[in-house]
VOMAR-358406 format. One record per residue (C-alpha): residue in one letter; x, z, y. Coordinates in steps of 0.001 Angstrom, whole numbers, plus 500000, padded with zeros to 6 digits. Layout:
<nodes>
AXZY;...
</nodes>
This chain:
<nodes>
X500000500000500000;X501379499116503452;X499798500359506608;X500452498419509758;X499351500092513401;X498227497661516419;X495575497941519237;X491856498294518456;X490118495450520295;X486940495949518381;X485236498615517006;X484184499027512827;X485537498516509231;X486143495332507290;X487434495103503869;X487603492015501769;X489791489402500711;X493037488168502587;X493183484854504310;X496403483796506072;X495434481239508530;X497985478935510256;X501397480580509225;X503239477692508460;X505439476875511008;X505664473448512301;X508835470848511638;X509255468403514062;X510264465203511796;X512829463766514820;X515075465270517600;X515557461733519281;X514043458359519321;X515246454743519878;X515377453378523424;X513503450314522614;X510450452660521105;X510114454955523969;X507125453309525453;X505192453185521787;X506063457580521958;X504891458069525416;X501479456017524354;X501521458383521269;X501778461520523240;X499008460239526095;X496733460074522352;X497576462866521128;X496540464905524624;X493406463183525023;X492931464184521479;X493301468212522259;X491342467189525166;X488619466004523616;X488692469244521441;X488976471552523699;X485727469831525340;X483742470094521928;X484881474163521918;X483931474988526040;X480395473339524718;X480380474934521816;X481209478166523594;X478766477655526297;X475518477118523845;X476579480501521488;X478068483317523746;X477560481617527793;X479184480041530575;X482062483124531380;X483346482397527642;X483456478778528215;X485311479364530930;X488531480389528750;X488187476470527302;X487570475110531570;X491511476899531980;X492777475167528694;X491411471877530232;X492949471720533381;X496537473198531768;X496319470691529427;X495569467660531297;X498099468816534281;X500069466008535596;X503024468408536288;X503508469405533349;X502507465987531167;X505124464805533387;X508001466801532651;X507032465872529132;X507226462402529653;X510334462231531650;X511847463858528372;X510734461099526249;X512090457959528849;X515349459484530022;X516622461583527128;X514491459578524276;X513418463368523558;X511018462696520603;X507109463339522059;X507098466273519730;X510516467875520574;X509966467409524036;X506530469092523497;X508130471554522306;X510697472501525069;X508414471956528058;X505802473976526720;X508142476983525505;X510060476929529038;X506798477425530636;X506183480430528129;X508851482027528421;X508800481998532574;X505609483739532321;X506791485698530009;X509999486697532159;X507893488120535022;X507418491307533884;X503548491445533923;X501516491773530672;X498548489220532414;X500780486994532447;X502506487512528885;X499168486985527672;X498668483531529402;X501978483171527958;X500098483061524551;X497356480475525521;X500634478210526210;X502016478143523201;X498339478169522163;X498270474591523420;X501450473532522416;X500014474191518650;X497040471994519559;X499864469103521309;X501734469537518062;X498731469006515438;X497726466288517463;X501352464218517046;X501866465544513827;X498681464783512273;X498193467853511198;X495621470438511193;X494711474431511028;X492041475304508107;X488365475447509542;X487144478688510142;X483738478295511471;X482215477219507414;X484361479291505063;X482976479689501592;X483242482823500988;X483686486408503206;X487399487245504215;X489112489019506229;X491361486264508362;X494928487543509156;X497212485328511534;X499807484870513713;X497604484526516622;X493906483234516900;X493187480500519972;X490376481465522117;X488478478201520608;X489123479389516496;X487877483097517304;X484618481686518972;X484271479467515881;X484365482331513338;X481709481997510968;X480383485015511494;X478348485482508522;X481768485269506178;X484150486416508538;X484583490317508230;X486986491006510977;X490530489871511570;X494146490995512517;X497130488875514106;X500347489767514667;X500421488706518702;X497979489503521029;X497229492457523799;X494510493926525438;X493590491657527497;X494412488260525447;X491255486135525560;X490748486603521670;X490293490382522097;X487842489433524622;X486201487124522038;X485994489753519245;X484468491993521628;X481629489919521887;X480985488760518340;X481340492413517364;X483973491560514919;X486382494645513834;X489866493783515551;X493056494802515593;X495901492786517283;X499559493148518672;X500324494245514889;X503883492742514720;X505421491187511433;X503178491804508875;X502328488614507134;X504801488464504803;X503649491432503245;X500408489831502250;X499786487884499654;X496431485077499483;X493658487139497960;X495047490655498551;X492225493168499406;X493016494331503097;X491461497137505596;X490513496384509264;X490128499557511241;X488937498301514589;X488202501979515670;X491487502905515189;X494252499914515780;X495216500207511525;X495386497052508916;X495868498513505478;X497356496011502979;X497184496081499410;X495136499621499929;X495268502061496776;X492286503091494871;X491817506807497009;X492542505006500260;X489817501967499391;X487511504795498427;X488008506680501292;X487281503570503588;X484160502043501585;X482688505342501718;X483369505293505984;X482014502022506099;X478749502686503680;X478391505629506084;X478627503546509422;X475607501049508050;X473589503484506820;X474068505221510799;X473552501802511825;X470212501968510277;X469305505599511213;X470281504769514844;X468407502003515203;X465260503651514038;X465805505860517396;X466473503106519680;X462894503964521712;X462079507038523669;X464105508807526223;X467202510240525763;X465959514061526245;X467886516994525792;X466234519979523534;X465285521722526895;X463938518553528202;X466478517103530154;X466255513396531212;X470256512227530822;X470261508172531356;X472519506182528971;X473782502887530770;X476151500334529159;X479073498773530470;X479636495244530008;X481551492161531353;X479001489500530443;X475714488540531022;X475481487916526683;X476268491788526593;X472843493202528498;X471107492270525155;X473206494348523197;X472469496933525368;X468686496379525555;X468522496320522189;X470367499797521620;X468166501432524493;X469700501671527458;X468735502634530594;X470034499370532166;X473794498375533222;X475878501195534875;X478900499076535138;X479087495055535053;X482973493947535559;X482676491489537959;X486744490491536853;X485956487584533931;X484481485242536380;X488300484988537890;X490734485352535220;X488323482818533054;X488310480214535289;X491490478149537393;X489335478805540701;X487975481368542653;X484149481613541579;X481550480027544201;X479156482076545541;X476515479959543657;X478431480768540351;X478549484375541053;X475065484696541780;X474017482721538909;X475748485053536906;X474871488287538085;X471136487099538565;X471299486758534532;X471903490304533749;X469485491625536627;X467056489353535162;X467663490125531491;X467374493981532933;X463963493784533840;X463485496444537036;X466298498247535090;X469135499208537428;X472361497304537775;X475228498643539173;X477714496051539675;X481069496620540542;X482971494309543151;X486355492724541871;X488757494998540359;X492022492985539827;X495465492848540800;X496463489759543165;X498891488373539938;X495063487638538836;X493580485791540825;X492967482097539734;X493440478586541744;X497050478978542719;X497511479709546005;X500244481627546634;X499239484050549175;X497057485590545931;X500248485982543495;X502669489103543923;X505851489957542125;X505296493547542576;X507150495913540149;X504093498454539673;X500922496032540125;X498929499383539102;X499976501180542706;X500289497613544259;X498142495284546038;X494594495226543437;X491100495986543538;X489246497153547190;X492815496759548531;X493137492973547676;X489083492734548441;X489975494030552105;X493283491991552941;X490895488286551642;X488079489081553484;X486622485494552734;X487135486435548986;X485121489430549323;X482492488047551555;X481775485735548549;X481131487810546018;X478844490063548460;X476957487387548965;X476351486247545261;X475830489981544514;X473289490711547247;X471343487479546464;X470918488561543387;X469678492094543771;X466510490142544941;X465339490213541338;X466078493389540684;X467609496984541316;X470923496176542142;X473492498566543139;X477271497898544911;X480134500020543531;X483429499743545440;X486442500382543259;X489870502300543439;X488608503965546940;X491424506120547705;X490750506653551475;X487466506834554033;X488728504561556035;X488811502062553188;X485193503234552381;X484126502579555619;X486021498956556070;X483790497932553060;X480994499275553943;X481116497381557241;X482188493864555926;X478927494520553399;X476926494854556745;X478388491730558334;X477249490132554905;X474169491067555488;X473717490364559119;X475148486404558176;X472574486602554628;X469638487347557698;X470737484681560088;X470648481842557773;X467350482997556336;X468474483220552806;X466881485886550719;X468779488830549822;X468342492699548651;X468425494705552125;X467843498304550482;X470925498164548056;X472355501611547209;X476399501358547869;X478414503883545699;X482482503780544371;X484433504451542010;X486521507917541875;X489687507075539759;X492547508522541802;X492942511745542196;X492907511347545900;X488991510733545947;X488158513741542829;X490456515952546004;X487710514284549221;X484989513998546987;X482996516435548942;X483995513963552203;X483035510735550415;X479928512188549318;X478782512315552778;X479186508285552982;X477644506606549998;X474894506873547607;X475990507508544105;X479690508557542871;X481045506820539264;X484295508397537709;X486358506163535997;X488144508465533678;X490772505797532329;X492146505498535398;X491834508623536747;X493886510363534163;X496267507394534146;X497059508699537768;X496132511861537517;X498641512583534387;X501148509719535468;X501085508191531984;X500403504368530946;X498658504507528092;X499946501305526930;X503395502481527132;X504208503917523335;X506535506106524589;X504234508289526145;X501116507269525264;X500568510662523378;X500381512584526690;X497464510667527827;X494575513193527180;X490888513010528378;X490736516701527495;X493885517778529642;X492756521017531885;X494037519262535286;X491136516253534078;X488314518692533571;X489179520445537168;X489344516642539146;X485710516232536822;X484337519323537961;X485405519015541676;X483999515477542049;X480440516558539798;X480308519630542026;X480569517884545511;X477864515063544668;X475670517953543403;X476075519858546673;X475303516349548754;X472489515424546283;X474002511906545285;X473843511164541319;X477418511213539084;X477950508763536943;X480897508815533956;X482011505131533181;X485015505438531636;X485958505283527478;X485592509130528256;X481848508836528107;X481976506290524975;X483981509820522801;X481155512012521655;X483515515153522029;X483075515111525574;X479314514139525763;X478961518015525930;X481185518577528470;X480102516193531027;X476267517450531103;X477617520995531048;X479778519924533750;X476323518188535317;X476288514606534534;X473197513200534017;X474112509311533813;X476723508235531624;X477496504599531460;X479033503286527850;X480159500444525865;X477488499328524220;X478550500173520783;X478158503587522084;X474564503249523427;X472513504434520579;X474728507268519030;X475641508967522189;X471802509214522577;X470628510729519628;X473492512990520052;X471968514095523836;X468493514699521739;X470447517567519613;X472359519122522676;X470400521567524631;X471858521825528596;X472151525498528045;X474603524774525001;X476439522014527423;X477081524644530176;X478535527357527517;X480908525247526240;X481711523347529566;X482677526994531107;X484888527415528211;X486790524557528208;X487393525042531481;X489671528416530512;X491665526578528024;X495565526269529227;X496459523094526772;X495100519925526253;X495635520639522738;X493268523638522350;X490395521532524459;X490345518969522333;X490151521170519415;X487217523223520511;X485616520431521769;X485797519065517847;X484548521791516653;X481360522047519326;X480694518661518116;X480551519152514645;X478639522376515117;X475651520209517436;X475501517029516179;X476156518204511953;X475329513936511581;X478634512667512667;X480296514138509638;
</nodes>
């Protein structure tokens, strides 16, 4: 039995039969090719790329009909790469002044460009990195004749291990045979792991070398939960699992038996249970697993998706989907939250080279210094909220004079929206984000100014605690249950309490049933979730009295170490809510 460790992209268990997809490695036949034939090559490439072309047309449509127009999007980017004249050129100019064969100079144009974005430091980019040499594959089939197994009819259920998956293969899993996957490359934010997301496949990527350890046919374990691929599992360890995963569907069931009704405490406390999403496809999901409507909707895929700023007409199109699909069920939606390496279309005044991107020019900050950007996406946002209850959530507010900026070029928005006569959502609540400690410390300030408050706990505590979670090294010190956490929690609950605004928790803090306890003992009475979370942090509120919440909130709070939170919070949990076990 080998056990390999990556990141968990998606959540569940899948167990089933191996299938290595696309691990052969490709030979290019020729280095060099004969003067006199350099014309025939340069006609063969100019095939070949309207070939991957015309495939990566079939996949954006393909894309577009099953999951929507923000995952098509990913296919629009591969288009334009792959049909730039730049770079088609440096490939040709290969072929007529150095008879580079088409494929070999493939090859090095492609990888140069790889390994520049590789070189700047910034893990966006290394992932874009990856939908290069993404491409090149395609380029490389193309010439070669050659082709990657289909994965979108298999015969049979598997669990498909690879190098890397192309944005266009994941959305082509067949779903009904296709348990889950793992690949060796891949990050957070690689458009794959967006993809798996949203076909609620268990996923694990970034494992590192691990396919020659499997063999075709060899049973293998997909913990999405928990970043593990188990290979060649023994008998305990396949019991252990099956028995998890038997569990899981059977809670599947049970859960979705409760998705109607309220989610009521035993003293008869309303708590609403909002889902966070990043795509109009999502709000179904949620619907379905009875939430209260969308507590956070990431505006960010509609730039990094795309190679141009969105219109305002795209944005609103968008964001009228999900208030639509809502039905009169609020929708907070949270302006742009992205560094200025992120920002699609190419214009340089958007890209940065800054050494820390996380304390650098990104989210409100980048909003405030493009005004024109920003103006945009109020627009879209407040058309929308015409259908709807639509809220505005500012993010990474770390000042009031920020706040205030904002909330002024929102007005100006408004006062243009009024003079053109163009119908738009004039009693929109405005709220933002506390995730730096610097808001939990005004929070009785900021309170004064807006209408709601929504703690993003993954950034908080990254700031808070100084730790990037990514970063192995340290990753173990970032804690949810650390004491300085609770205190910034209970500081920024306390001040929106004594200024009569609502709290709401957003962060993967919210999604961890531990804390559920906590956070309405600490007074939270919105919590926003993935949507995988929906129905089970529910029917856990319905076995939680508030009484119980505030004893064990009060506790907590006297614990020293991180360590001895988390542990009583464990055992709180499995005391209340005796199903989880």
């Amino acid at each position: 039995m080998i056990i390999k460790s990556g990141i968990a992209v998606s959540p569940g268990i899948a167990i089933g039969p191996a299938l290595l997809f696309g691990v052969r490695s490709f030979r290019i036949p020729q280095r060099f090719v004969a003067v006199d034939a350099v014309d025939g090559e340069v006609t063969r490439l100019r095939l070949a790329i309207q070939t991957v072309a015309k495939s990566i047309e079939q996949s954006q449509e393909s894309a577009s009909r099953q999951l929507g127009s923000e995952y098509a999007a990913i296919f629009g980017a591969h288009l334009m790469m792959v049909q730039d004249p730049k770079l088609l050129g440096e490939v040709e100019t290969l072929i007529r002044t150095k008879c580079f064969s088409p494929e070999f100079a493939c090859s090095r144009v492609f990888r140069n460009y790889a390994r520049s974005l590789q070189n700047l430091g910034n893990a966006y980019m290394a992932e874009r990195a990856a939908d290069v040499l993404d491409l090149e594959k395609r380029v490389m089939n193309a010439l070669l004749g050659e082709s990657r197994r289909d994965l979108s009819n298999l015969s049979h259920p598997a669990v498909i291990l690879a190098h890397n998956l192309t944005p266009s293969e994941t959305a082509s899993l067949d779903r009904k045979n296709v348990l889950g996957f793992a690949t060796e490359g891949g990050g957070r934010t690689s458009h794959t792991a967006i993809l798996a997301g949203a076909l609620e496949l268990p996923a694990v990527v970034g494992v590192g070398s691990f396919l020659s350890d499997v063999s075709v046919d060899d049973v293998v374990i997909i913990d999405g939960s928990n970043g593990k691929v188990v290979i060649d599992p023994d008998e305990a360890t396949l019991a252990g699992y099956r028995f998890v995963l038997s569990q899981q569907k059977s809670e599947s069931h049970r859960l979705a038996s409760l998705n109607s009704g309220a989610a009521t405490t035993l003293d008869g406390v309303r708590i609403q249970v909002m889902g966070n999403i990043e795509f109009p496809q999502e709000v179904q999901h949620c619907i379905e697993r009875g939430a209260d409507g969308i507590g956070l909707y990431r505006t960010e895929f509609l730039y990094i998706g795309a190679d141009h700023s969105p219109s305002e007409e795209e944005q609103f199109n968008s964001y009228r989907a999900v208030v639509a699909a809502c039905n009169d069920r609020p929708v907070v939606i949270r302006t742009l939250d992205l560094g200025a390496d992120k920002i699609p279309g190419g214009d340089s005044i958007f890209h940065t080279n800054a050494e820390n991107p996380a304390l650098g020019l990104r989210s409100i900050r980048l909003s405030l210094r493009y005004i024109s950007l920003f103006k945009t996406q109020l627009r879209g946002i407040l058309r929308a909220g015409c259908g709807g209850r639509v809220k505005i959530m500012f993010p990474l507010i770390t000042s009031l004079l920020e706040l205030r900026q904002a909330k002024l070029i929102l007005r100006d928005v408004m006062d243009d929206l009024a003079e053109e006569r163009i119908a738009f959502s004039r009693d929109v609540q405005v709220g933002m984000m506390v995730e730096v400690p610097a808001a939990a410390l005004q929070a009785r300030i900021f309170a004064k100014e807006v209408d709601f408050f929504s703690i993003g706990t993954n950034d908080l505590i990254q700031y808070a605690l100084a730790v990037d979670r990514s970063d192995p090294n340290v990753a173990a010190l970032y804690s949810s249950a650390d004491p300085a956490i609770l205190t910034l929690l209970k500081m920024t609950v306390d001040a929106a309490r004594e200024q009569g605004i609502p709290v709401t928790i957003c962060g993967q803090m919210s999604s961890d049933l531990r804390f559920i306890p906590l956070l309405i003992g600490l007074g939270v009475r919105t919590l926003s979730v993935t949507p995988f979370a929906i129905a089970e942090v529910r029917d856990l509120i319905r076995h939680l009295s508030v009484s119980q919440a505030e004893e064990i909130a009060e506790h907590a709070l006297t614990l020293d170490l991180a360590r001895d939170v988390d542990n009583y919070l464990r055992g709180e949990l499995q005391r209340i809510y005796p199903e989880k076990q």
